[in-house]
N, C-alpha and C positions, 0 to 999 in steps of 0.2 A: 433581525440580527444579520450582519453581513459573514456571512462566514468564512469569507474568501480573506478579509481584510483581516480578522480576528487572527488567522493562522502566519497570513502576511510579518502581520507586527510580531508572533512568535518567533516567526522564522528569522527574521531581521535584531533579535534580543541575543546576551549574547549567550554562549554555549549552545551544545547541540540539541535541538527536539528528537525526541524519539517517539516513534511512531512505530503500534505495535501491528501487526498481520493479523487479522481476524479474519477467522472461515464460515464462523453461524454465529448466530443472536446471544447462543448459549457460550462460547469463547467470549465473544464480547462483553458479556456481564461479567465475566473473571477478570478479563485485561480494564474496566473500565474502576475496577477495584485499587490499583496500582497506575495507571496512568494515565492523560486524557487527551491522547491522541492515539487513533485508529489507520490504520495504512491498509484496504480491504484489499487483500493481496489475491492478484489472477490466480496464481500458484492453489491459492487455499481456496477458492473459491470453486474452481474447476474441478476441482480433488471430491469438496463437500456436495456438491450441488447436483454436479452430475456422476462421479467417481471416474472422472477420467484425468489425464495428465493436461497440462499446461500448454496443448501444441495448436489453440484458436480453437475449441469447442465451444465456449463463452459465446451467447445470445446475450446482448445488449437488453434485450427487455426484462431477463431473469436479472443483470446486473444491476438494475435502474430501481427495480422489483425489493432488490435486497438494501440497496442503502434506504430507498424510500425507509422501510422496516425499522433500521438501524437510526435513522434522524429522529423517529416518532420514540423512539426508547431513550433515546442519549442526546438531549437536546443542547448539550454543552461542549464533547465533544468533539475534536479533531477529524473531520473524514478525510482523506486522503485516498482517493479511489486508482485502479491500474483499471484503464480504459484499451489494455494491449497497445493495436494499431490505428484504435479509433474502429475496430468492426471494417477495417479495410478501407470501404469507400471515403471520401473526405466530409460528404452533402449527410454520411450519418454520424461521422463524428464530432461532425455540428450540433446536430441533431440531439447527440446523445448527452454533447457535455451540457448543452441548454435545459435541458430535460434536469439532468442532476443538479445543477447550479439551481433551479425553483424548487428541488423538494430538499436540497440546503445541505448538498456536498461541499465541501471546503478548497478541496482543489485535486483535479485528475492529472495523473502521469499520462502521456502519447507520445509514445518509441516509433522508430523508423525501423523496422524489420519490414520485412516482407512475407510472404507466404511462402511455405508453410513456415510458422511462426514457432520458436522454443521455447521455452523459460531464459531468463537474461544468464544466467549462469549453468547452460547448456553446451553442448559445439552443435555444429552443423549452422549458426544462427547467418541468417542472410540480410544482408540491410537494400535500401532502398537506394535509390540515387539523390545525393542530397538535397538538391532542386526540386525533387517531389516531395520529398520529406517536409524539407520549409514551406511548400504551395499549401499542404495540408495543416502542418503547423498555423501557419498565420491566419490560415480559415478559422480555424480553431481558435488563436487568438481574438479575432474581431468577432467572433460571436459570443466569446463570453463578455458577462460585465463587471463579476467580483472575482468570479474563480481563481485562484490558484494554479496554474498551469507551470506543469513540470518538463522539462524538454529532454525524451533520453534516447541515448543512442548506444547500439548494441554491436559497434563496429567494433571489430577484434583485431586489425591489423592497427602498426605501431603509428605511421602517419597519419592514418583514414580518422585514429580515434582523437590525436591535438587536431585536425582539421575541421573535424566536426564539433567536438567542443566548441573551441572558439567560436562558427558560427554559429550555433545555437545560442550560446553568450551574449551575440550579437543580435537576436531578438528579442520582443515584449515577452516573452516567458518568460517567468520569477525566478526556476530555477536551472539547473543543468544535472541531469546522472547520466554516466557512464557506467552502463551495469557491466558486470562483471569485471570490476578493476580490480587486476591481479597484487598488487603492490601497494605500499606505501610509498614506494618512490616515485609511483606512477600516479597517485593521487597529487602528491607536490605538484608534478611537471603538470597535470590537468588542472589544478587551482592556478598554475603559473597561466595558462593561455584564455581562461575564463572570465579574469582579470577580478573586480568585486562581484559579478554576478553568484549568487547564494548557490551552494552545490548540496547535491544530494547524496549519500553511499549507504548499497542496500548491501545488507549480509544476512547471509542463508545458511544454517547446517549443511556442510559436504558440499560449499558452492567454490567459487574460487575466487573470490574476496578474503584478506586476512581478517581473524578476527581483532578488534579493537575497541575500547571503551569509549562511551560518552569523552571522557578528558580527554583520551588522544585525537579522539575525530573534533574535538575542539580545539587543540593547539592545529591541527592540521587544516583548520579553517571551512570543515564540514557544518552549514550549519543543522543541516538535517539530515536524521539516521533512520532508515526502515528497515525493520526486521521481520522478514516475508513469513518465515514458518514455524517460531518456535512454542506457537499455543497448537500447531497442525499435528508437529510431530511429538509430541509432549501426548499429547491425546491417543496417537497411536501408539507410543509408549505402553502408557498408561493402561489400554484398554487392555490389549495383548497381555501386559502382566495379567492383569485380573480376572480376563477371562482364562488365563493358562491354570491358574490357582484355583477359579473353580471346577475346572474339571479333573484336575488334581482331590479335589477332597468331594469329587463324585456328586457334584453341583450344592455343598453345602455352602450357603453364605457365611462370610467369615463374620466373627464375633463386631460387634458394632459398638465402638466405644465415641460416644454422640461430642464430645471435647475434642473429638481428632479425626474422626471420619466427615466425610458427607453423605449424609441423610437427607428423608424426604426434608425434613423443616428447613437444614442450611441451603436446603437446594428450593426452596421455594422462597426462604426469605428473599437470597439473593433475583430469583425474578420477581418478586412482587414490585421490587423498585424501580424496573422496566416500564410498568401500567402506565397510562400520561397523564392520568389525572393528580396522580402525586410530584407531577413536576410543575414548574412554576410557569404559569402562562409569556409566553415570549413573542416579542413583533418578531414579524415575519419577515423571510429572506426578502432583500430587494432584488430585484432584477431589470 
């Protein structure tokens, strides 16, 4: 199965894809309940994996590690992987995205930031000089053969970001984001200089992207939507209430009504259908 191609023809259908942020195996089998496309987002990963923030702590082999995990479970599936800067060097972001494209990633985002690196809807964020950004970029393009390649750039000034669009537009990469676009008006002006090239808008709780639905980011000609944290922060929600309540009622578990809670059984059924022997045997990626 080509997975690069499969998402290709999504992304190119009309209306927006949505692609959810997944942080563990265990989010993933919830979001894989509701949609079927995955966007393994730096943010959530950095957070789960190691408990640090989003500022380049990311080992490429822990990340290569985790989708491997994630193809063997969910062999259908949308991967959509954030690759950061490609791990800095360009000779590993070859490297890496090679490596992912054979154990049957769908396709990796590569931003031009520089070091030290933010989250895309941070400040402080630094980019690259564009001519370095593209040398890398295009490496990266001719080393893959199915993937998916996202082109994004994390330029905050008002020129820097329709100049760089554009160029990026102007390459083999499938699609274009511009993280952290503050506006709708500014989504316009950026679909205006990308020209038909497929765009991407990622929105984040508390980031500085409006929020918007699937329909609007469809008349506004987004074909694809990623939503980096709201299985991360839903989770810390969650836990926080629950553990504030049991300490509250002096560590008693609250009553379990088995129609409404989850319990061991709904929480085993749902990974029993993870196992791979219950999935249907499938050709394997090309490369």
């Amino acid at each position: 199965m080509r997975y690069g191609s499969v998402l290709r023809e999504e992304i190119r259908s009309p209306g927006t894809t949505p692609l959810i942020g997944i942080y563990d195996m265990y989010s993933a089998s919830v979001v894989a309940r509701h949609y079927d496309g995955f966007f393994v987002s730096g943010f959530g990963f950095a957070a789960s994996h190691y408990g640090l923030p989003d500022i380049g702590f990311i080992a490429w082999p822990d990340m290569v590690a985790f989708v491997e995990r994630l193809r063997l479970a969910f062999p259908s599936h949308h991967l959509l992987v954030d690759i950061d800067d490609g791990y800095v060097d360009p000779e590993v972001a070859c490297h890496v995205v090679q490596r992912l494209e054979r154990i049957g990633a769908s396709g990796v985002i590569l931003e031009d930031q520089k070091r030290p690196r933010r989250c895309g809807h941070a400040d402080g964020k630094q980019v690259l000089p564009l001519e370095e950004y593209l040398e890398k970029l295009n490496l990266v393009l001719e080393s893959r053969r199915d993937l998916v390649v996202v082109a994004r750039t994390d330029a905050t000034e008002e020129d820097e970001i329709l100049r760089r669009a554009e160029a990026l537009a102007g390459t083999d990469a499938d699609v274009v984001l511009v993280d952290g676009v503050r506006s709708v008006e500014w989504i316009k002006r950026i679909r205006k200089v990308v020209g038909d090239k497929p765009l991407l808008f990622n929105q984040i709780a508390g980031g500085k992207s409006p929020r918007l639905s699937l329909s609007e980011l469809t008349d506004l000609e987004c074909q694809v939507a990623i939503y980096s944290t709201p299985c991360l922060f839903a989770a810390h929600a969650a836990i926080d209430s629950a553990l504030t309540d049991l300490k509250k009622a002096d560590g008693r578990l609250p009553e379990f009504v088995s129609s409404e809670g989850i319990g061991v059984q709904r929480s085993t059924e749902l990974l029993e259908k993870n196992i791979s022997r219950h999935h249907p045997v499938r050709e394997s990626v090309s490369v």
